[in-house]
C-alpha positions, 0 to 999 in steps of 0.5 A: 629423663623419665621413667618410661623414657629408660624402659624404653631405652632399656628395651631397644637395648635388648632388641639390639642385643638380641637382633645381633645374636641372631644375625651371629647365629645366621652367620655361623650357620652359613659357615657350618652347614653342609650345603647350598640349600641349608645355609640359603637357609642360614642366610635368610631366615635369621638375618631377616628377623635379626635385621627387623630387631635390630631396627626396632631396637634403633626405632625406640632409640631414635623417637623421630618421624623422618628415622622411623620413616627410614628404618621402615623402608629399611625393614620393608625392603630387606623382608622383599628382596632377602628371601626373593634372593635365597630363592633364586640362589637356592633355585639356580643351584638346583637347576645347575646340579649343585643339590644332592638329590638323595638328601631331599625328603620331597623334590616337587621341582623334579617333576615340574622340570622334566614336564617342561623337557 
């Protein structure tokens, strides 16, 4: 095994490592925070960017076309539909009184739905 073969496996390791804790740090913030929209936020944005190491880490192991080609599509569609379904989660909850509305700072949806009445 080369030089450049260990830094590379070096580095996916730690992609690995780092992809984890910050899915770990997603999860227990969707069990800590307070509310729906706080921890739709807790479960999107952490666990997307934990997911694309984690793949990146798995790319460096793995080294072929057909895997790549794989964990591509994988990062491809967990970035098109995690924050597509937080948004809706966070939208319905909205719309089905679940938000305190005193704890937002701008509530541009409020306007928009009385316009529609």
């Amino acid at each position: 095994m080369t030089v450049w073969l260990q830094v590379v496996d070096t580095v996916g390791a730690v992609l690995l490592f780092l992809g984890a804790a910050i899915c770990l740090l997603g999860v227990i913030g969707m069990l800590r925070l307070p509310d729906v929209l706080s921890r739709s936020h807790a479960a999107t944005k952490p666990q997307t960017l934990g997911i694309i190491l984690v793949l990146a880490g798995v790319a460096l192991r793995l080294r072929s076309g057909m895997d790549l080609a794989t964990l591509a599509l994988i990062a491809f569609f967990q970035m098109l539909t995690g924050p597509v379904a937080s948004h809706l989660v966070a939208r319905s909850a909205y719309r089905t009184g679940q938000v305190d509305h005193e704890d937002l700072l701008f509530d541009e949806l409020d306007e928009q739905l009385t316009d529609e009445k």
